[in-house]
N, CA and C of each residue as an Amber inpcrd file, in Angstrom:
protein
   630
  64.4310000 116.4930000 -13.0000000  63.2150000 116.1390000 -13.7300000
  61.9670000 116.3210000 -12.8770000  61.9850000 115.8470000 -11.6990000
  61.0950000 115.8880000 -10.3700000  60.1670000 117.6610000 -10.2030000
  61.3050000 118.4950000 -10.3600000  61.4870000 119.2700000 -10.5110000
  60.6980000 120.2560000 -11.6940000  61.0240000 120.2030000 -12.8240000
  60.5020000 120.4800000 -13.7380000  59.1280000 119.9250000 -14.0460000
  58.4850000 118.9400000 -13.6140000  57.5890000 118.1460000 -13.6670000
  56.4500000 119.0580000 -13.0310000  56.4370000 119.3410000 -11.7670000
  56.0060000 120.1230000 -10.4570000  56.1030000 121.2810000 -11.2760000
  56.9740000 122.1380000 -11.7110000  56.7450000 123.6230000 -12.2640000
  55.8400000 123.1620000 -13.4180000  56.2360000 122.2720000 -14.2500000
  55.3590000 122.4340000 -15.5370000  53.7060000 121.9430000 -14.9770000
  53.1170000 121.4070000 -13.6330000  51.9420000 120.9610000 -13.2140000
  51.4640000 121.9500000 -12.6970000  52.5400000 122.9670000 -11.4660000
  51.9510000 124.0740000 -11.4450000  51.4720000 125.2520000 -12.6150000
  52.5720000 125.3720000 -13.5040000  52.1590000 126.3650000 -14.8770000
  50.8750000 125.5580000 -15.3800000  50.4860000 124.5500000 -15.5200000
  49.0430000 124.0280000 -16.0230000  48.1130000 124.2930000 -15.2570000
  48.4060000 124.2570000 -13.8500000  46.7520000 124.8400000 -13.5740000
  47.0870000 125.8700000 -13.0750000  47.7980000 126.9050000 -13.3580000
  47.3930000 128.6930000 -13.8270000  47.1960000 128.5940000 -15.1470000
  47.7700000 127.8860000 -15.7720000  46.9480000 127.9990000 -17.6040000
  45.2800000 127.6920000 -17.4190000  44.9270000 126.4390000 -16.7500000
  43.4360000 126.3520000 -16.7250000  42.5610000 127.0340000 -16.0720000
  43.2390000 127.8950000 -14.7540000  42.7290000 128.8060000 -13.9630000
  42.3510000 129.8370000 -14.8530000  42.8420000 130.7290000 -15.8170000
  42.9890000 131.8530000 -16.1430000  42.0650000 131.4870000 -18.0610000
  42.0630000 130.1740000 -18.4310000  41.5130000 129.9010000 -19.7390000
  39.9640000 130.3980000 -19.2180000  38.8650000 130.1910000 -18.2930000
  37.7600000 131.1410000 -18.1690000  37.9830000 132.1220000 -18.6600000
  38.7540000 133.2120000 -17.9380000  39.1710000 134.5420000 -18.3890000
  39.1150000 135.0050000 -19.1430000  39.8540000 134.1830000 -19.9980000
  40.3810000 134.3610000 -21.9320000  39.2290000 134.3510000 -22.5090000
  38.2430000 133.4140000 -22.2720000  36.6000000 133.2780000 -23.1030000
  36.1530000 134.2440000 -22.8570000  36.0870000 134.3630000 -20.8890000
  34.7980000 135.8390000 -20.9320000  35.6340000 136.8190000 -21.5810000
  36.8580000 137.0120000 -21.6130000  37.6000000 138.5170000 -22.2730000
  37.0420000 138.7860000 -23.4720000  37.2110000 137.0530000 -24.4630000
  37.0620000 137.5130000 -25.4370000  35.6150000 137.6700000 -26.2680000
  34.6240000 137.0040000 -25.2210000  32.9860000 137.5180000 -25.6940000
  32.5270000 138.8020000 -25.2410000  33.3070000 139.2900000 -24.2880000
  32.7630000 140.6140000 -23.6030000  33.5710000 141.6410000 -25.2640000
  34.4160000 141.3580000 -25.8190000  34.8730000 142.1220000 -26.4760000
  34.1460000 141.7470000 -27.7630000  33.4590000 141.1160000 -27.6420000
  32.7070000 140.7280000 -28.7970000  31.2820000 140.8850000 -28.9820000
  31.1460000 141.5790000 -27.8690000  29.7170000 141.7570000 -27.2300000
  28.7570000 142.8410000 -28.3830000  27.4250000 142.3170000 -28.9700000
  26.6410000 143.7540000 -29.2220000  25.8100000 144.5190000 -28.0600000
  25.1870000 145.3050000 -28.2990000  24.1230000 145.9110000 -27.9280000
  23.1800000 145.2970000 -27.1650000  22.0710000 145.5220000 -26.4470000
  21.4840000 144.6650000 -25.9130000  20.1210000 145.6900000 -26.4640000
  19.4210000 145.2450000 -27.3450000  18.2690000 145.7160000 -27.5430000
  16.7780000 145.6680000 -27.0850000  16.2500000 146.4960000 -26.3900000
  14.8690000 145.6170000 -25.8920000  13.6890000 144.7560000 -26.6300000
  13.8640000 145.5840000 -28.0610000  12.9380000 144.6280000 -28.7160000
  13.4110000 143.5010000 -29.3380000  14.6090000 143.0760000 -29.1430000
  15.3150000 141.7550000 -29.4830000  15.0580000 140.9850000 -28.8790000
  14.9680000 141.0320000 -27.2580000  14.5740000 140.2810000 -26.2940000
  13.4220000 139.1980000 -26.5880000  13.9060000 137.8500000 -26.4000000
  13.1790000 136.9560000 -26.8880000  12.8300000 135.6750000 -25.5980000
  11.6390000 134.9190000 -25.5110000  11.6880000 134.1790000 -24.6720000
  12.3010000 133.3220000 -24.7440000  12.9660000 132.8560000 -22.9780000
  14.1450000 131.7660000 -22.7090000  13.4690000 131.1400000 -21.8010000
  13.7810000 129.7250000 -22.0360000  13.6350000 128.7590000 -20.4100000
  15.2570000 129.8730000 -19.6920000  15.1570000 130.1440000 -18.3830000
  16.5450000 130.1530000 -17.7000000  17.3530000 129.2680000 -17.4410000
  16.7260000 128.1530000 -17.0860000  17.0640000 127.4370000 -16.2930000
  18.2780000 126.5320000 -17.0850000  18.4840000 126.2440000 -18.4510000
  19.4270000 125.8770000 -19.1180000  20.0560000 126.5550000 -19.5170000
  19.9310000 128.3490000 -19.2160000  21.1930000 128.8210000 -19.1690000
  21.9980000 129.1720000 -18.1610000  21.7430000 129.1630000 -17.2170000
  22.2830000 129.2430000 -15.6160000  22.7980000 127.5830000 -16.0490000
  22.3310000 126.0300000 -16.1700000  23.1240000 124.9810000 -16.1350000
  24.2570000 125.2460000 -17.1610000  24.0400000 125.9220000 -18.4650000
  25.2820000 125.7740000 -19.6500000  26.7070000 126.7130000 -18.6970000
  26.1420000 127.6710000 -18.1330000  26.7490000 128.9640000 -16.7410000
  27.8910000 127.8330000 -16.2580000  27.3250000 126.8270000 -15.6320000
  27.5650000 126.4720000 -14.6130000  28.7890000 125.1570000 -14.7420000
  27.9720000 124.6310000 -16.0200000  28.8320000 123.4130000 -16.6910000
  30.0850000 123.7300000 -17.0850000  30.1130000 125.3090000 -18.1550000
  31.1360000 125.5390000 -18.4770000  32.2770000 125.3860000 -17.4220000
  32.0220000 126.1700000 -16.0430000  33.0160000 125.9860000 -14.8910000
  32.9390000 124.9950000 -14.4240000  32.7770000 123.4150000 -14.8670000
  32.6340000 122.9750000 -13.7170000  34.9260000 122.4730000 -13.4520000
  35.5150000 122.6710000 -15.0230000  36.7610000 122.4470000 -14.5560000
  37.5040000 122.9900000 -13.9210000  37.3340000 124.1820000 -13.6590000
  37.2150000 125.2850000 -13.0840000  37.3090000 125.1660000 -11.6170000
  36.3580000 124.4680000 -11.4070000  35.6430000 124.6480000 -10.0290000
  36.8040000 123.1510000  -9.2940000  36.7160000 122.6510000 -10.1190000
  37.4440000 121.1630000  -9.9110000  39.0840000 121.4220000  -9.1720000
  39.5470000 122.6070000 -10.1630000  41.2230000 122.9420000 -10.2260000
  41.2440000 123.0940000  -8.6730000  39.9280000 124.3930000  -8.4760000
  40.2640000 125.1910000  -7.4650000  39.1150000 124.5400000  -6.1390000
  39.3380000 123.0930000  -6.1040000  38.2830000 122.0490000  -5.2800000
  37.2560000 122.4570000  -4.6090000  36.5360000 123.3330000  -5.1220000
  35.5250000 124.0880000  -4.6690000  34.1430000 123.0490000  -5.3460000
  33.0800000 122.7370000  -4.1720000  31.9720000 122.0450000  -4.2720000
  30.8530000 122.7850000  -4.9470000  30.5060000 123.0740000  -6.0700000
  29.0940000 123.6520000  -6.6030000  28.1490000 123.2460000  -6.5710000
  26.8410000 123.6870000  -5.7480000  25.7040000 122.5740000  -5.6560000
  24.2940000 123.3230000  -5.7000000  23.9070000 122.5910000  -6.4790000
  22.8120000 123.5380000  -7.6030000  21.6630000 123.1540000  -6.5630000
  21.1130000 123.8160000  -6.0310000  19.4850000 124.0810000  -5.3760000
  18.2010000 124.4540000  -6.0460000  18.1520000 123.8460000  -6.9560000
  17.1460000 124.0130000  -7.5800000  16.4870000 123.1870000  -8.4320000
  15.2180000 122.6470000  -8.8590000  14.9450000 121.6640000  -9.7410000
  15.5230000 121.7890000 -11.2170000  16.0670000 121.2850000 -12.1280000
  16.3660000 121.4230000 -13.1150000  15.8910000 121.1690000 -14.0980000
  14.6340000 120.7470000 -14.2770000  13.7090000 120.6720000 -14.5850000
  12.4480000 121.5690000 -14.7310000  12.9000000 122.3880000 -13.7380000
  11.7700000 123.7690000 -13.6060000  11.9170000 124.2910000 -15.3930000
  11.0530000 124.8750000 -16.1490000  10.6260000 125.5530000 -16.8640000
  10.0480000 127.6720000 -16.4880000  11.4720000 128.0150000 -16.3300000
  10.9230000 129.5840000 -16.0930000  11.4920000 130.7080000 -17.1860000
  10.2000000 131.0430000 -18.0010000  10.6550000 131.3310000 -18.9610000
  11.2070000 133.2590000 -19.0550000  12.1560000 133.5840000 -19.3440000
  12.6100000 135.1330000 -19.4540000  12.6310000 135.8580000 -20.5050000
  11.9570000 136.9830000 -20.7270000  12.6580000 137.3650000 -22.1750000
  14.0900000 138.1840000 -22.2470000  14.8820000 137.6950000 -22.9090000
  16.6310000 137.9280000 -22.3430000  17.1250000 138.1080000 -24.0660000
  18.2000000 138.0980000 -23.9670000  19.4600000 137.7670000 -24.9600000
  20.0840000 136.6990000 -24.4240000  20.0430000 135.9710000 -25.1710000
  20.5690000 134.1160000 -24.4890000  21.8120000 134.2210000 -24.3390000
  22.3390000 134.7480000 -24.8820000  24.3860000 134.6240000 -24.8160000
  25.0460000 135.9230000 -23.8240000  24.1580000 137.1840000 -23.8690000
  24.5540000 137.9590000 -22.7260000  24.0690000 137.5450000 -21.4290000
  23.2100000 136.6790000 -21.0490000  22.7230000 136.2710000 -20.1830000
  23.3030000 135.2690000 -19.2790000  23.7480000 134.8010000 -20.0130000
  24.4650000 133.3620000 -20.0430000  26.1680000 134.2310000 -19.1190000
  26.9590000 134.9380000 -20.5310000  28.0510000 135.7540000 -20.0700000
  27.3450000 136.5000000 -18.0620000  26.3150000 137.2040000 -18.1770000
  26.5200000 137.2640000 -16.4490000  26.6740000 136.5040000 -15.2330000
  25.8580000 135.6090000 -15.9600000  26.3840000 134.4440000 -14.6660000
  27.2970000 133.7700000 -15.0600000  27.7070000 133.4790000 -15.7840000
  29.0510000 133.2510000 -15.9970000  30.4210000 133.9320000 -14.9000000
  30.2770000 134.8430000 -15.4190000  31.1360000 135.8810000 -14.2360000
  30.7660000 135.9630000 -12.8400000  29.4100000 135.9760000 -12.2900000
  29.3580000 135.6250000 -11.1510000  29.5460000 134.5760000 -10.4640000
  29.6150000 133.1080000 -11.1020000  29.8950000 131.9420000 -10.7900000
  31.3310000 131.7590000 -10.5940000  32.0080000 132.7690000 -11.6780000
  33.3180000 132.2040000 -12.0850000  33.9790000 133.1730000 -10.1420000
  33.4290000 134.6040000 -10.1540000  33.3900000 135.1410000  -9.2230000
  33.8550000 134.1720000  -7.8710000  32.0230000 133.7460000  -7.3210000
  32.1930000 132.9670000  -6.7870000  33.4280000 131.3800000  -6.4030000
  33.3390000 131.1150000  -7.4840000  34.4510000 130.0130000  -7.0430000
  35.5680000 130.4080000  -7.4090000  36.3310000 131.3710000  -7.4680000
  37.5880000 131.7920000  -7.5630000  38.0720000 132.3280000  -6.1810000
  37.0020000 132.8700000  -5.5370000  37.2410000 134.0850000  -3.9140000
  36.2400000 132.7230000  -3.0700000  36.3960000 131.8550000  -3.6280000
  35.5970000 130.6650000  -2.1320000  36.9160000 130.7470000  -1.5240000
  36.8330000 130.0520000  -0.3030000  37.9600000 130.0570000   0.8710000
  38.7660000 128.8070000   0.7010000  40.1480000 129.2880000   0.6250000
  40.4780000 128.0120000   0.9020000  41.9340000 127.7980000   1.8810000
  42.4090000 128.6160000   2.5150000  42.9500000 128.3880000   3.7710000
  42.6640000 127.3540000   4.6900000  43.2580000 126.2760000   4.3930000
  43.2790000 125.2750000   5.7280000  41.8920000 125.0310000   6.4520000
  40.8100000 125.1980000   5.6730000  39.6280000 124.7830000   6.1760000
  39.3460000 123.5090000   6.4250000  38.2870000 123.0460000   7.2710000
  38.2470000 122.0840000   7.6250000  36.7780000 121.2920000   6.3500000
  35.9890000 121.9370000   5.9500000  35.5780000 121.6340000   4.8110000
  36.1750000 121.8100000   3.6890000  35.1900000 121.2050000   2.3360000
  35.7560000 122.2070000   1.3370000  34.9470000 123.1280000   0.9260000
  35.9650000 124.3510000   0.1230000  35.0210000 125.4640000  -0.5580000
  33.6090000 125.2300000  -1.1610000  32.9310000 125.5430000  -0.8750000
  31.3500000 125.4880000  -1.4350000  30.7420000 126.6210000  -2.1690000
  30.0360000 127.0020000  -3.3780000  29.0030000 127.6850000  -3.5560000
  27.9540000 127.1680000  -3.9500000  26.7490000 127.6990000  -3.5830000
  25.3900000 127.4050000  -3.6840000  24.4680000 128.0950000  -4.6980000
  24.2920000 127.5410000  -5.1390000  23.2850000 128.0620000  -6.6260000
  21.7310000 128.1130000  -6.1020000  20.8520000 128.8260000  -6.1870000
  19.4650000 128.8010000  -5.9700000  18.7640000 129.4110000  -7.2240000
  17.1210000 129.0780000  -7.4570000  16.5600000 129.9010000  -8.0890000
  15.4110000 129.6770000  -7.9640000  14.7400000 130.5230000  -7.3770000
  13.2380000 130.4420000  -7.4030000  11.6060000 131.6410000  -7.9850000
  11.1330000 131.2500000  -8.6370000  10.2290000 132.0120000  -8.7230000
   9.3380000 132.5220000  -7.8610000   8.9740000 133.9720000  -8.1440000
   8.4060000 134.5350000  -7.1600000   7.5310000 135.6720000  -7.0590000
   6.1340000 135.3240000  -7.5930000   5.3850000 135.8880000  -8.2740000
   5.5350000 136.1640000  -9.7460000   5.9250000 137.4880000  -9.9160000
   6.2570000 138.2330000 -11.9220000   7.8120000 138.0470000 -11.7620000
   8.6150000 137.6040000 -10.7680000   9.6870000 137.5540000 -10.8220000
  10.6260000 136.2220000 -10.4960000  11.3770000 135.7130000 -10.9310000
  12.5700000 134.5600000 -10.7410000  13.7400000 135.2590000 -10.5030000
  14.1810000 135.1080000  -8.7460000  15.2850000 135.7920000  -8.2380000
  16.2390000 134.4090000  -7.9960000  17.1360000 134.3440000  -8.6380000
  18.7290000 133.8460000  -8.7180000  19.8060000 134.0330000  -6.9760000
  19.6760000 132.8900000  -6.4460000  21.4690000 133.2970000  -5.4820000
  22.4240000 132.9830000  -5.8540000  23.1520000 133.3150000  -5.6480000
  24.7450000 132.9830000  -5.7460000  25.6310000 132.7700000  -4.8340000
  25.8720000 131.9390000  -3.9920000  25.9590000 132.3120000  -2.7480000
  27.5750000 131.3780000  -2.7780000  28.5800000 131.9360000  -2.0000000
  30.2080000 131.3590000  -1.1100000  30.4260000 131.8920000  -0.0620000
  31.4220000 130.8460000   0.4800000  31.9500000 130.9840000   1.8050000
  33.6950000 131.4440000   1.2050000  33.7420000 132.8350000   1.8260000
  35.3310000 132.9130000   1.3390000  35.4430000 134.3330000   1.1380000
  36.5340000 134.7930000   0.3440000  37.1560000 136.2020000   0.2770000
  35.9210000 137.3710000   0.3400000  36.3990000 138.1400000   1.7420000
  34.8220000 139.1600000   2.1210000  35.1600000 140.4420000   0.9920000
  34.1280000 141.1840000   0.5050000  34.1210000 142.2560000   0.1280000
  33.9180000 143.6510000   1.2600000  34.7610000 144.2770000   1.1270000
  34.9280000 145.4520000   2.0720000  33.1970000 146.4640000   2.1230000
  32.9440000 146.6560000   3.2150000  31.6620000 147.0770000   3.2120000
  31.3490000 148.2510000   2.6390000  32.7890000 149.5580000   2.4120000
  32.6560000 150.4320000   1.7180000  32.4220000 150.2500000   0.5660000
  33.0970000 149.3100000  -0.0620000  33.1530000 149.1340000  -1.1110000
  32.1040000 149.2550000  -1.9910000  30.9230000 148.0010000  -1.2820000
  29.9080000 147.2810000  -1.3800000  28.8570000 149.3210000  -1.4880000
  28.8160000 149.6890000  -0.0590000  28.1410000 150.7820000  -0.1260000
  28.2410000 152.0270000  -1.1090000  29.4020000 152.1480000  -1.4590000
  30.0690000 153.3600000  -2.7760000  29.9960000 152.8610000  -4.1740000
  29.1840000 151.0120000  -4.1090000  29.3520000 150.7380000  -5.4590000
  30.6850000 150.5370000  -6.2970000  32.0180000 150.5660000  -5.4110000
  33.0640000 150.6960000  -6.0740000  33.2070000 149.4100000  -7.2550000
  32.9500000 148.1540000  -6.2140000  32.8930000 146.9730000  -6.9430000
  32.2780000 146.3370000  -8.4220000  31.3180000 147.7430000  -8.0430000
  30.6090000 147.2200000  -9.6590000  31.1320000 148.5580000 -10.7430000
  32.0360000 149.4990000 -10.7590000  32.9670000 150.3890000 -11.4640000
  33.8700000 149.2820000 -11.9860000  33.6300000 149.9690000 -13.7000000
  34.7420000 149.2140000 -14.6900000  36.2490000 149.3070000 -14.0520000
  36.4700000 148.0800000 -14.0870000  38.3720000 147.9000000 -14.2350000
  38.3930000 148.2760000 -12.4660000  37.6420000 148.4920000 -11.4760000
  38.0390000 147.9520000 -10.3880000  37.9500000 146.6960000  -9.5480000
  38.6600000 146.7440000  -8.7380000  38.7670000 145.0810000  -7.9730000
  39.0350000 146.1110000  -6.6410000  38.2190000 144.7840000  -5.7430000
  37.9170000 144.9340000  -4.0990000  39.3530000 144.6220000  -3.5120000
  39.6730000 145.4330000  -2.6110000  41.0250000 145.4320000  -1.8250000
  41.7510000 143.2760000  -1.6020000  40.2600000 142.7920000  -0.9820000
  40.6010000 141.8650000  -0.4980000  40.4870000 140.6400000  -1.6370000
  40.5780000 141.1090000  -2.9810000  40.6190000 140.5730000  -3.9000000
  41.7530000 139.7770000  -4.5150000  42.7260000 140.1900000  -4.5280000
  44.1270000 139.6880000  -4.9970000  44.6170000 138.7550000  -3.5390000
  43.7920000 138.1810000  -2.9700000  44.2090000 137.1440000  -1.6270000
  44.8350000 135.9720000  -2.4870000  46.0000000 135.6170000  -2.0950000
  46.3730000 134.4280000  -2.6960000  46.8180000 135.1370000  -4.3190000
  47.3740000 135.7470000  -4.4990000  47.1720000 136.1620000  -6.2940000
  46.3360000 135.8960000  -7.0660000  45.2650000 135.6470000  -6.6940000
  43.8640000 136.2220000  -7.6700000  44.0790000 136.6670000  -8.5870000
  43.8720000 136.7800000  -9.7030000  43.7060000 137.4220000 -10.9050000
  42.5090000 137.7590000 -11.2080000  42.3760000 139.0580000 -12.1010000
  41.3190000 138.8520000 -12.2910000  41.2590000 140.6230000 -13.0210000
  40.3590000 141.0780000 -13.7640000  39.9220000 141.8880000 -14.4790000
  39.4890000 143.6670000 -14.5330000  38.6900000 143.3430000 -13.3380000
  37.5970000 144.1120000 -13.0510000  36.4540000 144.7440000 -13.6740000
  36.3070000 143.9200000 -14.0630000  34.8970000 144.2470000 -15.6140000
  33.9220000 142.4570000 -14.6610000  33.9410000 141.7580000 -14.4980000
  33.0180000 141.0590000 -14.5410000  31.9260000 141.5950000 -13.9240000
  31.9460000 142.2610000 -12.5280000  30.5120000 142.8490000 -11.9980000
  29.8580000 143.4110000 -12.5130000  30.8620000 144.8210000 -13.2510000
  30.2460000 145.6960000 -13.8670000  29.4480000 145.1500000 -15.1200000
  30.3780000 144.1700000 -16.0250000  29.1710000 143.8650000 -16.9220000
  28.2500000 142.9900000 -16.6620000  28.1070000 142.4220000 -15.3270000
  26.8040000 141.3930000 -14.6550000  25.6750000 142.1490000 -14.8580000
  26.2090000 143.6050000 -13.8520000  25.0730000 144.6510000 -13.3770000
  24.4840000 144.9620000 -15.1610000  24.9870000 145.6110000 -16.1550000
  25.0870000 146.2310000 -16.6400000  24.4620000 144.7450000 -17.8880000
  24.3880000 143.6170000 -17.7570000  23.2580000 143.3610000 -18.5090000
  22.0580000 143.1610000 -17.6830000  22.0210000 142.6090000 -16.5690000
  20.9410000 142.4270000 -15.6450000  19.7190000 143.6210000 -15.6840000
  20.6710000 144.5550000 -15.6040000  19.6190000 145.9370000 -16.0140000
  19.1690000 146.3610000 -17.1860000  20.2220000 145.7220000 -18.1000000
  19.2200000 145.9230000 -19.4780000  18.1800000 145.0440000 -19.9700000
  17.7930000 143.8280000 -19.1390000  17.0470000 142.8220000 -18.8630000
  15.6490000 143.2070000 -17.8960000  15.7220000 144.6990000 -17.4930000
  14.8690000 145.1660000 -16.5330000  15.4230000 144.1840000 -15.4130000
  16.3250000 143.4940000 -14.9090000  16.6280000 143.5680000 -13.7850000
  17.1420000 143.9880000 -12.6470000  17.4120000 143.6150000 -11.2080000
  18.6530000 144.1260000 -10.3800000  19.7660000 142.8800000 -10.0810000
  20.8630000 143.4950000  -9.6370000  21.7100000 142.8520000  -9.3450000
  22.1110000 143.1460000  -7.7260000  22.2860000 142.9850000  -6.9220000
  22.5830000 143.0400000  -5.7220000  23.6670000 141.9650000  -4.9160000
  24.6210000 142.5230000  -4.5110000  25.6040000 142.0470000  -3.4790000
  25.5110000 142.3850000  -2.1660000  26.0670000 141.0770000  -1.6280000
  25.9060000 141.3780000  -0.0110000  27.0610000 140.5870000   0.2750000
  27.7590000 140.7230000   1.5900000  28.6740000 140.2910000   1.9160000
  29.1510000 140.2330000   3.7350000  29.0030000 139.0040000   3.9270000
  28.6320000 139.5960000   5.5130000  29.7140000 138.5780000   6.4450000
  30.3230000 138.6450000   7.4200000  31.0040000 137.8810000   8.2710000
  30.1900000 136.3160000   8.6820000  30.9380000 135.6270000   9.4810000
  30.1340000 134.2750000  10.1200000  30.9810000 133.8520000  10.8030000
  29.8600000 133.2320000  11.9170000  30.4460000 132.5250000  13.1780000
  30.9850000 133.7160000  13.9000000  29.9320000 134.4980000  14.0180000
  30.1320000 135.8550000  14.9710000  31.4020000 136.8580000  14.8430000
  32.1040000 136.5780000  13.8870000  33.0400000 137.3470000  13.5890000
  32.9750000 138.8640000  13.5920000  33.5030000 139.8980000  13.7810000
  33.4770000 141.0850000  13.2220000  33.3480000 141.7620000  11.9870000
  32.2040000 142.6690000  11.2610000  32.0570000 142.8300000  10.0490000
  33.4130000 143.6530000   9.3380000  34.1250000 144.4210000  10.2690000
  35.4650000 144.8640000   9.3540000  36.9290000 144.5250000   9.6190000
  36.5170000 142.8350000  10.1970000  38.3290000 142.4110000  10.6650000
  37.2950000 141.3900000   8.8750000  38.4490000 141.2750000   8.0620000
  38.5860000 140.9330000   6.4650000  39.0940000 139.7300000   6.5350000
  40.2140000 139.0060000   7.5180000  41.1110000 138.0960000   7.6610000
  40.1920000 136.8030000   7.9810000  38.7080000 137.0230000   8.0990000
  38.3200000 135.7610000   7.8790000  37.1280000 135.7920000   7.3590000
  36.5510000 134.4320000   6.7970000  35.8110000 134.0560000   5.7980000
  34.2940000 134.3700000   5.8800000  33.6210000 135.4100000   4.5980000
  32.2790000 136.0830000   4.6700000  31.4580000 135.1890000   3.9720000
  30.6090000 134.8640000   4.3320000  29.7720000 134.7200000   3.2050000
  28.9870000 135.7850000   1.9830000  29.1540000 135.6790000   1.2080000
  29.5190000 136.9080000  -0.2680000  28.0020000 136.0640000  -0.8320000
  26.4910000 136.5880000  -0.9510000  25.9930000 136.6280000  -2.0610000
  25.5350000 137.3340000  -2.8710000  25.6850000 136.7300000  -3.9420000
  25.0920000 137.8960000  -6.0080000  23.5500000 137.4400000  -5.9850000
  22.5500000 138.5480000  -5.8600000  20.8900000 138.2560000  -5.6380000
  20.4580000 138.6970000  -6.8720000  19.9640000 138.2270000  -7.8170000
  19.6140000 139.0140000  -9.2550000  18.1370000 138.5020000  -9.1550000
  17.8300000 139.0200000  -9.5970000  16.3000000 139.4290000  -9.7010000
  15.7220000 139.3340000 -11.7020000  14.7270000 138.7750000 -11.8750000
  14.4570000 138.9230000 -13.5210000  13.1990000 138.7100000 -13.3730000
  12.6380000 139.6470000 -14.2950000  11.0240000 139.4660000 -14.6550000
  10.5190000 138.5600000 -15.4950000   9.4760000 137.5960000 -15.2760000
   9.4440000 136.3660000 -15.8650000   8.0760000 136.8770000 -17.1210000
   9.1050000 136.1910000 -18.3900000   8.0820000 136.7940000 -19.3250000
   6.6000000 135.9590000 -18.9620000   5.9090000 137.3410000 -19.6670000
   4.0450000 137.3140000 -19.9730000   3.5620000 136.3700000 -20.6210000
């Protein structure tokens, strides 16, 4: 019974691990068009929190600390599509706390949320400590190509898609924004020994409506 108990606790949280998945799968497949003259003004800032809330069980399974840097209260308004908008950070969050580190660290996994305005623009971080992205990768763009995943991706059996970047990038830009990754070693480590923990951030950039 002991036994079965433990398998059926482990099969529950790969069922809750992988239920994100199933949503973004099934809105990305549900996805329209992104039109520019549809584009309507948004506060951001409650859609990056709805982003964020959705994972927070998520984040819980896989004891990773999310900690929002930013007033929440700020008022910065975008002209977007509220539900594709929402779906990118979604995926980058979910990103983030899925590849945070969690080998025998002496903290726990962390990602850091930022957002600040900045001039005509409100640039977004995304920032973890944990699974590095290969620098080729990063440089050839491979990472943001449909249906691929980064070598050092499947650490621990990861699951995972390979559509979330690509469709991050791929509304961000129909938003007139950028999307940008970086991914870099710490604590003086070497940038192409992989076996230990990078800090990985998603920098998006959005023009703050007129």
């Amino acid at each position: 019974r002991l036994t079965s108990m433990i398998s059926l606790s482990i099969s529950l949280d790969e069922l809750n691990e992988r239920i994100p998945d199933f949503y973004y799968f099934r809105d990305y497949l549900r996805r329209g068009d992104i039109v520019q003259q549809e584009l309507k003004p948004h506060n951001l800032v409650p859609i990056l929190l709805d982003a964020t809330r959705f994972l927070e069980e998520f984040a819980a399974i896989r004891r990773v600390d999310v900690v929002l840097q930013f007033n929440q209260r700020d008022n910065i308004s975008v002209l977007c599509h509220k539900n594709s908008l929402n779906r990118a950070f979604h995926n980058l969050l979910h990103n983030a706390i899925k590849y945070s580190w969690n080998k025998g660290q002496d903290r726990q996994p962390w990602v850091n949320v930022r957002l600040e305005k900045k001039g005509d623009n409100v640039e977004i971080i995304i920032e973890n400590w944990g699974v590095p992205i290969r620098r080729e990768e990063l440089e050839t763009g491979l990472v943001f190509q449909f249906g691929k995943r980064g070598r050092e991706s499947e650490d621990r059996g990861r699951s995972g898609t390979g559509i979330g970047l690509y469709d991050a990038q791929d509304i961000i830009t129909k938003h007139g924004g950028t999307l940008r990754v970086t991914s870099e070693p710490t604590f003086g480590n070497l940038p192409d020994i992989y076996t230990n923990p990078f800090i990985t951030r998603a920098l998006i950039t959005l023009p703050v409506a007129k």
